[in-house]
N, C-alpha and C positions, 0 to 999 in steps of 0.2 A: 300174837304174831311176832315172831324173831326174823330181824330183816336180813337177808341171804347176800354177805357181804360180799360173793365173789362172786354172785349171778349179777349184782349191781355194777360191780366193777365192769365185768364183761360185756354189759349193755351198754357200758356209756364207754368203751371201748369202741362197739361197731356204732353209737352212735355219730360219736366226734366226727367220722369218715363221711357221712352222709353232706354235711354241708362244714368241710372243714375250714375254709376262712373263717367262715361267721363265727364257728366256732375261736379260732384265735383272736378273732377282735371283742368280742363279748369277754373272754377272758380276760382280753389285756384292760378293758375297759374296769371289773372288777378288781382286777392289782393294782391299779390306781385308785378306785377308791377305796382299795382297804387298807393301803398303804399308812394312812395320817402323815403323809409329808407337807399337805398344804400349807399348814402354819409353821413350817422352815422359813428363816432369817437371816438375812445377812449382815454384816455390820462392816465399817472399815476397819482397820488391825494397822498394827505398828512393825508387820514385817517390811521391809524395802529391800529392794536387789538396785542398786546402781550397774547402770551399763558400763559404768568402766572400772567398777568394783563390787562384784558381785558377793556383799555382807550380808549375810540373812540377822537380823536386830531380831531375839524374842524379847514379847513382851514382859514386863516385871507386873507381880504381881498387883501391884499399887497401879499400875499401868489397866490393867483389867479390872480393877474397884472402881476406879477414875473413869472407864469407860462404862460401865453398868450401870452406874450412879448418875450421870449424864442426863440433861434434858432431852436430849436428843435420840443417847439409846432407848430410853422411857418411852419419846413419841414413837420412834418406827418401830418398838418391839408391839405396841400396844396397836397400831394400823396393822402390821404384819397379823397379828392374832384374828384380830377383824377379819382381814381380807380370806386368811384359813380360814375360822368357822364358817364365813359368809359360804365360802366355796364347799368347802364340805358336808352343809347341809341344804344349801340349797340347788349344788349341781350335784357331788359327790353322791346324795343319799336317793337321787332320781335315777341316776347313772344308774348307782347297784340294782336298784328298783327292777329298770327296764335287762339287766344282763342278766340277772339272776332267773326273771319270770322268761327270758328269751332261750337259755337252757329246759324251761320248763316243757315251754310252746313247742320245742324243738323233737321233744317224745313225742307230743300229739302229732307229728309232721306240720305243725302250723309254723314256720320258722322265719314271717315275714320281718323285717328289716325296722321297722313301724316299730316292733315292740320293744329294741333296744332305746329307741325314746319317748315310751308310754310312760314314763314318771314326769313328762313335759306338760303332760297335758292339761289345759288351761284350767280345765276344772277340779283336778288332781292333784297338779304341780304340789302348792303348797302343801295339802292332806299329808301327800304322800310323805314331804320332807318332815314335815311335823311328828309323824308317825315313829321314825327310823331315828331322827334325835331322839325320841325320846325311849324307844328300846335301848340305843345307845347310854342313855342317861342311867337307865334301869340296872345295865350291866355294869355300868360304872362305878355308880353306886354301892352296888355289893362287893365290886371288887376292892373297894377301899376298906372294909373287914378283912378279909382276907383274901387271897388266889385263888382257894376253891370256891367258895359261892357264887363269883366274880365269872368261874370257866360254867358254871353250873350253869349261869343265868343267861352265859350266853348262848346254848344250847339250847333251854326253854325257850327261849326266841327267836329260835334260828328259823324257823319257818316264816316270821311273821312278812315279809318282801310278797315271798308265793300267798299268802292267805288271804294278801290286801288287794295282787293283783286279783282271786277268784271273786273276793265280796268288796269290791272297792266302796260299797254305803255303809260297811260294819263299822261300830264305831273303833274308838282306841283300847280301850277294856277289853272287847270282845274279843277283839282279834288278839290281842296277848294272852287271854284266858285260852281262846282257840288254841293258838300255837302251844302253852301250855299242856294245855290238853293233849296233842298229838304226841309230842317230844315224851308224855310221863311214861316211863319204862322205856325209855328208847334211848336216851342219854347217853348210855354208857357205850352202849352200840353204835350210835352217831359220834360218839368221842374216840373210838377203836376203829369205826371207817378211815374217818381221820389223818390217825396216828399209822393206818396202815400205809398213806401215802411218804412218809415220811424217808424212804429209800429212795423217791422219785424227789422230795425236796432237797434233797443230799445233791443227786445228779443235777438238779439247777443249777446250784449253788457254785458245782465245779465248773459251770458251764454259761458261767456270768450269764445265767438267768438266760438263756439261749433254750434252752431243753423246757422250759418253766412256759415261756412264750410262745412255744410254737407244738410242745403234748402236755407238758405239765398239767398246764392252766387250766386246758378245755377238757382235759380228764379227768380233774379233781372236783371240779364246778359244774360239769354235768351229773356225776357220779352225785352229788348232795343233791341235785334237782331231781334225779334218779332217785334217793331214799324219800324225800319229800312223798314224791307220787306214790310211791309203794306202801309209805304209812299211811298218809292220807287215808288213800283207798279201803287198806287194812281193817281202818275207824270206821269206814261209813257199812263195807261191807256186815263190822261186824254191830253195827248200830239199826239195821234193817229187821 
């Protein structure tokens, strides 16, 4: 099966239309957590602006050793860190959870509001964050070899959000070996869906992310819920 990258585009085109807020906050919802900004820090600095002299002082190098070096930068770089992971895997990675499978639901016409926070759920919750650190870890992993294995392995995984929401009792293996499974020969084609959006990431960009938040987003992220379902399918069809 060769996935039909312009009949997918073109569904999740009249899709977005059908319920198009949902659509913009499910998105904005996953641009936050794919972002990795949580574990951003701040620290004090040694610019000053006097009110009745307005000197900008930078700081000297020896001034930024002396700061790093610091008991102080030590403790809040190392809470700041804390507080990112805490939040990115255990809201961030529910979050994507519930956006991701709420683009899914959204093909079915099942598009209730419930399912942007179905990675909450009490008997879930953790599973599910568990699960998505650790494809995370997976990806990361390789990517410390090299760039390519690192973009490879994130593709072999790109299903695994959708597979957990279908078999939420599958264990962790499985549903990697699943995802696996689906993505093999499909890679290159889910990495040129992609890259075909890459005109529309342009027009974001110019548009201080304005264009990105209100078609971008809900185009791009329904359109891979869009390939999901179509390979899926593809596999079981051709598995029968």
């Amino acid at each position: 099966m060769t996935l039909d990258r312009s009949a997918v585009k073109e569904n999740a085109k009249q899709l977005i239309h059908k319920n198009y807020w949902m659509c913009v906050l499910a998105s904005f919802i996953l641009m936050i957590c794919l972002a990795d900004t949580f574990g951003a820090a701040s620290s004090g600095s040694r610019i000053n602006i006097s009110a009745t002299q307005p000197v900008l002082t930078i700081p000297t190098f020896t001034d930024i050793l002396s700061l790093m070096t610091s008991s102080a930068f030590f403790y809040g770089a190392t809470i700041s860190l804390f507080i990112g992971f805490f939040f990115s895997v255990f809201v961030g990675n529910p979050m994507e959870y519930g956006a991701r499978n709420w683009f899914a639901c959204h093909v079915k016409g099942t598009d209730s509001q419930d399912v942007l926070f179905s990675g909450f759920r009490k008997n879930q919750w953790i599973r599910i964050s568990a699960m998505l650190l650790w494809r995370s870890l997976m990806v990361f992993l390789w990517s410390l070899l090299l760039i390519v294995p690192g973009v490879v392995k994130s593709y072999q995984y790109k299903f695994v959000p959708y597979i957990l929401a279908e078999h939420p009792m599958m264990n962790t293996s499985d549903v990697m070996k699943y995802s696996s499974n689906l993505t093999n020969g499909h890679k290159m084609e889910l990495f040129v869906l992609d890259l075909s959006f890459i005109g529309w990431f342009i027009v974001s960009a110019l548009t201080l992310n304005l264009a990105g938040l209100f078609y971008v987003g809900p185009y791009f992220y329904q359109t891979q819920a869009l390939a999901y379902l179509e390979i899926r399918d593809a596999a079981k069809s051709s598995n029968r």
